[in-house]
C-alpha positions in Angstrom: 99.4 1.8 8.0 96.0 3.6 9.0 94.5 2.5 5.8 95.7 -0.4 5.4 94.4 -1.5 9.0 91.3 0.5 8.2 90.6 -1.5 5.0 91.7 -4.7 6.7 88.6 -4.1 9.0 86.3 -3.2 6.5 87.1 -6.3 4.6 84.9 -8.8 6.6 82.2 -6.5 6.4 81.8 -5.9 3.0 82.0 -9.5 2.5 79.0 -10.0 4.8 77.3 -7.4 3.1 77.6 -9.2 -0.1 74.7 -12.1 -0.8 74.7 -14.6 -3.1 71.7 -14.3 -5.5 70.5 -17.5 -4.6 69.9 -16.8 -0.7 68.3 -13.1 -1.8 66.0 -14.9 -3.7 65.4 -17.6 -0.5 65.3 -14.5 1.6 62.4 -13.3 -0.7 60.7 -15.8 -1.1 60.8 -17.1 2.8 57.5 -15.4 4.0 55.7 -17.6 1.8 57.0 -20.9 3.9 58.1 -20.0 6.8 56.0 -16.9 8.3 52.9 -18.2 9.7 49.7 -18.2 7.8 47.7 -15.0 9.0 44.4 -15.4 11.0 41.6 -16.0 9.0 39.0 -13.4 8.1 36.1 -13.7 10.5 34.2 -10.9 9.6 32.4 -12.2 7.6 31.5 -15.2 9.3 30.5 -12.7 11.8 28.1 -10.8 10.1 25.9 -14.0 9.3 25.8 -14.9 12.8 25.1 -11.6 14.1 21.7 -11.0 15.5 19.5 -9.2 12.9 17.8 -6.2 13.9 14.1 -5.7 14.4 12.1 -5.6 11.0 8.7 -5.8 9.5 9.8 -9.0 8.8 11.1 -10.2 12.1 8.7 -8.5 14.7 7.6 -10.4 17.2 4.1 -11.8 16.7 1.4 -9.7 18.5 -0.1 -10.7 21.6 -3.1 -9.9 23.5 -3.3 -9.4 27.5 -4.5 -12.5 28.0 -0.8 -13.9 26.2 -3.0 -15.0 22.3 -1.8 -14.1 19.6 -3.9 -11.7 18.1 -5.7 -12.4 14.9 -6.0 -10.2 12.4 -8.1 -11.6 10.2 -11.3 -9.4 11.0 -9.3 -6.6 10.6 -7.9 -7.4 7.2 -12.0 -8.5 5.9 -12.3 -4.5 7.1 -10.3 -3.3 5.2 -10.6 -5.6 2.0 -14.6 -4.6 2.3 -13.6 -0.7 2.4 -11.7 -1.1 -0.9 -14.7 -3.3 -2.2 -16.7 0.0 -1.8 -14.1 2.1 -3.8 -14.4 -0.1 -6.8 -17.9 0.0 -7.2 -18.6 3.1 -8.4 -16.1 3.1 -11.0 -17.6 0.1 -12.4 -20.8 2.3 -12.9 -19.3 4.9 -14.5 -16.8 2.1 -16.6 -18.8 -0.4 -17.1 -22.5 -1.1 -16.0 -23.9 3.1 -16.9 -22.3 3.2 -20.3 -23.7 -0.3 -21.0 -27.3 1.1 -20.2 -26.8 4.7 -22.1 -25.2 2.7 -24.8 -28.5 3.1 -27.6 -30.4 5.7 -26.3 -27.5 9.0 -25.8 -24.4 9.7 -27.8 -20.8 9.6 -27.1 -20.1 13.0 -25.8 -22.6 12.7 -22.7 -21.3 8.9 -21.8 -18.1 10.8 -22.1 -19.7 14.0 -19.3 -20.4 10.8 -17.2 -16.9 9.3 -17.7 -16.0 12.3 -15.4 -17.4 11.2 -12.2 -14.6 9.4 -11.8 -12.1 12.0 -11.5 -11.8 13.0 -7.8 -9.3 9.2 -7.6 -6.5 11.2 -9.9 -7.1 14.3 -7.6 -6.4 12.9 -4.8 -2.9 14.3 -4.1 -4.6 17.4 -4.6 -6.4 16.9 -0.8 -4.4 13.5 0.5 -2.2 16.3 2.5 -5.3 17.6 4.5 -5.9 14.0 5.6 -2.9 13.5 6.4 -2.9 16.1 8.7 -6.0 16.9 10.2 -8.1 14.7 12.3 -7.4 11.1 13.0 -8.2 8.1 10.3 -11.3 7.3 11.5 -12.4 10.4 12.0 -11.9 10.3 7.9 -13.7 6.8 7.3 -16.2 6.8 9.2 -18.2 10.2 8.3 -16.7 9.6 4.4 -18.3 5.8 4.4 -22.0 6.8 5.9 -22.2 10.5 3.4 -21.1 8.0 0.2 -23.8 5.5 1.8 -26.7 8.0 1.8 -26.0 9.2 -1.6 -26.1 5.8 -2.6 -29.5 5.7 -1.0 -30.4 9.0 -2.8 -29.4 7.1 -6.6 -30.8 4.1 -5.9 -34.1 6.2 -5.5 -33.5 8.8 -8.5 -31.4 6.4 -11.1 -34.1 5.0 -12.8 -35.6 8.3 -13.9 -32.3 9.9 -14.5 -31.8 6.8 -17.0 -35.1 7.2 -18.2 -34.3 11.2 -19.1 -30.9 10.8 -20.2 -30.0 13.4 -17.8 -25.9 12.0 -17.9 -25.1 15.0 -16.6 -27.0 14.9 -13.2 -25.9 11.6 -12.9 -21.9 12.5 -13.4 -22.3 15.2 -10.5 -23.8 12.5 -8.3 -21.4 10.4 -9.1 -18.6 12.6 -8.7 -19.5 13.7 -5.1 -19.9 9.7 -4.4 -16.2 9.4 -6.0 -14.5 12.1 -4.3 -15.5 10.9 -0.5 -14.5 7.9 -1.5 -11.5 8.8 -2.6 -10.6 10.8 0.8 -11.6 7.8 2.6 -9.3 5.7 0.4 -6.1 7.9 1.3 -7.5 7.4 4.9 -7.9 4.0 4.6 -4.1 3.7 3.4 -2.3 5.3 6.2 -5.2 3.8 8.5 -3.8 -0.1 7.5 -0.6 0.7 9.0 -1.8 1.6 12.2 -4.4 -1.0 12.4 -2.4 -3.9 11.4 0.2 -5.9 13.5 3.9 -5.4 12.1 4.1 -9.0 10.6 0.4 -8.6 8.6 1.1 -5.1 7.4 2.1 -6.7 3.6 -1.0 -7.9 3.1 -2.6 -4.4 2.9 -2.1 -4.2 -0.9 -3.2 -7.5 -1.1 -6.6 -6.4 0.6 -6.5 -3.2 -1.7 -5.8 -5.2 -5.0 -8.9 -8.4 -3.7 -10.6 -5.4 -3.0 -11.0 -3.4 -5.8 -10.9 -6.1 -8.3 -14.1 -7.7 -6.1 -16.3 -4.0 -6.4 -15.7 -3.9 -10.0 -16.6 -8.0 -10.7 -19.8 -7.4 -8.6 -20.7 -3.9 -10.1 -20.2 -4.5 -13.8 -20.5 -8.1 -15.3 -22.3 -9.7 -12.0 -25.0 -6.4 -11.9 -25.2 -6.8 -15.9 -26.0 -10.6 -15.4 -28.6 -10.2 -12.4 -30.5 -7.4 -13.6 -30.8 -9.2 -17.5 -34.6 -10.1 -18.1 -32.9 -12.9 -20.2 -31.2 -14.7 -17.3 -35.2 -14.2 -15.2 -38.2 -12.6 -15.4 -38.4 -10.3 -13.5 -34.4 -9.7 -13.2 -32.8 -11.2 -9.8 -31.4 -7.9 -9.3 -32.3 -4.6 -10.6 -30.0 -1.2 -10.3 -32.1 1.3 -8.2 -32.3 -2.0 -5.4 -28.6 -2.9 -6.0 -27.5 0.6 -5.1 -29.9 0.7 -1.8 -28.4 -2.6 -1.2 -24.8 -0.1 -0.8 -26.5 2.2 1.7 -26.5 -0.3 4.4 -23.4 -1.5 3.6 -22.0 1.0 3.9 -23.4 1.5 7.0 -22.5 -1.6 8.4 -18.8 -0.9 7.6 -19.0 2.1 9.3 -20.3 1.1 12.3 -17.3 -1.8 11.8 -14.4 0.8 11.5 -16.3 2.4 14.6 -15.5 -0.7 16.7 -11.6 -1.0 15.8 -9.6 0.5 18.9 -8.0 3.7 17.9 -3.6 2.9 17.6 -2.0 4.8 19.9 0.7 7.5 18.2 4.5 6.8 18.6 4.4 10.5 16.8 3.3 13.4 16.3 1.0 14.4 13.5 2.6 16.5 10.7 1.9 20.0 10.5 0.1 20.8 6.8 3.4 22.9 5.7 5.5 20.2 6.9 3.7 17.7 4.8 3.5 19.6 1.6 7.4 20.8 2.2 8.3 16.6 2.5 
C-alpha cells in the first residue's frame, strides 16, 4: 500500500516534469522575444566625446603678459637662417670648389677636399657632450661667431689657395668650418624645441629642410652664376667677397640668438653617462 500511495504521489510529478518538445523549444527560444533588449553599448560613444588630453596638437595657443598671442615668426626666420649657414659650406665643398678645381688638379685632391665635410656624419660622435654640458646658446652663439671669423680668414686666403692648388689647406679649413657647424646644428635641434611654442614646434623641420636647401641654391648655382665673367664684367659677385659677406652674417645671427630669452627647464639636464646609457 506504501508503494502504491508512494507512486500515486509521484505520478503528478513526473508528469510535470515531462515537456512537450514544442514548449522546450518556446522555452528556448523565449529570450529572444520576450527578455528585454540589453542596454546599448555606450562606451564607445563615450570615448569620442571624452575630452582629449593635452597634445602638441591641442596646446593652448601662447600668450604674452599683455594677453597677445605670441608670434613666432621671428623666431622660426632664426632658426631657418641658422640652417641656411649649415648648408653653405657643403655647397663649396659639393658643388662651387670642385667646379673651380675642376681643369687645373686631379681627382684624388678634389676627393682630400670632399673630406671637409665629414664632421656632419660624426656628429653622434660629440651630439652627447652638447647635450649635456652647457645650455643651447651657450653652443650657438660661440659656434656661429668661430665659423664666421674663419669665414673671414677664407675669404681673405681662398683666392691664393685656388691659385696654388693647395686642396689640402683648403679641406682642413673647411673641415674646422664644418665641424662647428655641425655642433651648432645638434644645438640648434634641441634649441627649436625649447624656443618654439608647443603648436609651432612642427615647423622646425620645415625651417631645417627651407634651410638647408636655401645655403646650398645660394652657394652653388647662384655663386656660380654671379661670380661668371659671362653673365658681367667684372663678375657681380666674386668668392673671397662672398665668403666675407658670411662673416657678418654670421655675426648678425649671433647677436640674434643672443637676443632670444633663455626657456626655462621643466628638467634637469642629463648627466653624460646617462645620455650615452639612453
Amino acid at each position: 500500500c506504501s508503494a502504491t500511495a508512494t507512486a500515486t504521489a509521484t505520478a503528478p510529478a513526473a508528469a510535470a516534469a515531462i515537456v512537450p518538445f514544442g514548449e522546450r523549444r518556446r522555452r528556448r527560444l523565449a529570450p529572444f522575444w520576450e527578455a528585454p533588449p540589453p542596454p546599448p553599448n555606450t562606451a564607445f560613444r563615450d570615448s569620442l566625446m571624452a575630452p582629449v588630453a593635452p597634445s602638441l596638437h591641442h596646446a593652448p595657443p601662447p600668450t604674452l603678459e599683455g594677453g597677445q598671442l605670441e608670434n613666432p615668426t621671428g623666431k622660426l626666420c632664426l632658426l631657418t637662417a641658422l640652417y641656411a649657414v649649415q648648408g653653405v659650406p657643403f655647397a663649396l665643398i659639393i658643388g662651387t670648389l670642385p667646379t673651380l678645381f675642376a681643369t687645373s688638379v686631379s681627382d684624388t685632391r678634389i676627393g682630400v677636399l670632399s673630406l671637409g665635410a665629414w664632421p656632419f656624419a660624426l656628429k653622434a660622435l660629440f651630439a652627447p657632450l652638447v647635450d649635456s654640458y652647457f645650455s643651447r646658446k651657450a653652443w650657438v652663439i660661440p659656434c656661429t661667431l668661430a665659423s664666421g671669423a674663419l669665414w673671414l680668414w677664407l675669404g681673405h686666403t681662398i683666392e691664393a689657395l685656388v691659385l696654388s692648388r693647395d686642396t689640402t689647406s683648403l679641406a682642413a679649413a673647411l673641415f674646422a668650418v664644418v665641424l662647428l657647424l655641425a655642433a651648432q646644428d645638434v644645438a640648434v635641434d634641441i634649441w627649436a624645441l625649447e624656443l618654439l611654442p608647443a603648436r609651432s614646434r612642427p615647423y622646425a623641420p620645415v625651417c631645417q629642410t627651407v634651410g638647408m636647401g636655401a645655403g646650398n641654391l645660394i652657394a652653388h648655382p647662384l655663386l656660380l652664376l654671379l661670380s661668371s665673367s659671362r653673365l658681367r664684367d667684372p663678375p657681380v659677385l666674386t668668392l673671397p667677397r662672398f665668403l666675407w659677406l658670411l662673416g657678418p652674417i654670421h655675426a648678425a645671427l649671433a647677436l640674434a640668438a643672443a637676443l632670444q630669452p633663455e626657456p626655462e627647464r621643466t628638467r634637469p639636464r642629463p648627466s653624460l653617462r646617462r645620455t650615452l646609457e639612453s
